[in-house]
N, C-alpha and C positions, 0 to 999 in steps of 0.2 A: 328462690335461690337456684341458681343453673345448678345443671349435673357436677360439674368439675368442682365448685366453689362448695358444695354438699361434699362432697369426697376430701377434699383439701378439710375441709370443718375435720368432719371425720378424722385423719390424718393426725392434726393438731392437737384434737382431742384425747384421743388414745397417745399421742408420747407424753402429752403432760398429766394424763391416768398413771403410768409408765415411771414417770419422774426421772425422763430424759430432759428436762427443762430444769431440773434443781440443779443449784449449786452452781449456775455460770457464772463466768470470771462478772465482775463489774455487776451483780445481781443487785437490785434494789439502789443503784447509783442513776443519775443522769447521766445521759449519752453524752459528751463531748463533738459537737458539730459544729466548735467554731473555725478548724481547718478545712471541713466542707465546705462552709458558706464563704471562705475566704478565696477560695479556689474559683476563677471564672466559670461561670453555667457553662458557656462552652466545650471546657474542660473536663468537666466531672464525668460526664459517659463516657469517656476517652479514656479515663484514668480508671474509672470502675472495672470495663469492661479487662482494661490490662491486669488489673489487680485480682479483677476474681478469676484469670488466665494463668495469672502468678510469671506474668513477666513483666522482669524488672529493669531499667536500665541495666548497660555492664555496670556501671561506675558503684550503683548502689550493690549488686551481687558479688563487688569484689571486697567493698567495706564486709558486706556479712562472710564472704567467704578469710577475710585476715581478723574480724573478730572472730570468728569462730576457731582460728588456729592458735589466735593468743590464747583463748582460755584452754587448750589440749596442751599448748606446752605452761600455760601455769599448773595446772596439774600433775603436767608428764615427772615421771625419774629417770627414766631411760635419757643416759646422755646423748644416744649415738642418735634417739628419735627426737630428742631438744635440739639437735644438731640438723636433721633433714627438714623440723619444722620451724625453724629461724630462719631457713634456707629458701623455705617455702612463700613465708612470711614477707619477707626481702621481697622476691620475686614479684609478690601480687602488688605489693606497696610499689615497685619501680613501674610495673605495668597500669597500678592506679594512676600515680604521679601522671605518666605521659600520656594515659586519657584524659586525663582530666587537664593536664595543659594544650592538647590539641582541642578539645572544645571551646578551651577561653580562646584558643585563637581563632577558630571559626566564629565565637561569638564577636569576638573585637572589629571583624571583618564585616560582619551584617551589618555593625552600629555603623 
């Protein structure tokens, strides 16, 4: 065993001593890789590489960024703050809409 592959043992060994390894989400389930294998080989390091950069398209950061204001105003009481985040809300949903209809039309345009 190389030096680095010794040291990585090592490593592995002492968090799961540690019981940094207990209790992860999905423990003692199978993995779910049928959207990786579906996904062209091409693709996949192209997509890993963005995802473990944590960048996302706009289109998807703006779905997370208006679910994430739905659930602050289903909670909220404050009128005047249900009032700036319906406001808010609107806002990403009009700027979603017309991203997302200028790519259909660049896409329509490729085909």
């Amino acid at each position: 065993m190389s030096g680095w592959a010794a040291i990585i043992e090592e490593k592995i060994r002492a968090a799961m001593e540690a019981g940094e390894f207990d209790n992860l989400a999905g423990q003692g389930k199978p993995i779910d890789l049928e959207a990786y294998f579906a996904t062209p080989a091409d693709l996949r390091l192209s997509y890993s590489l963005l995802k473990s950069a944590h960048c996302v398209p706009e289109e998807v950061a703006l779905r997370k960024e208006i679910e994430t204001l739905q659930h602050e105003l289903a909670g909220c009481g404050n009128e005047r703050r249900q009032t700036a985040l319906r406001e808010q809300i609107e806002s990403k949903t009009l700027k979603l809409n017309l991203l997302s209809d200028s790519n259909r039309r660049q896409q329509s345009r490729k085909a």
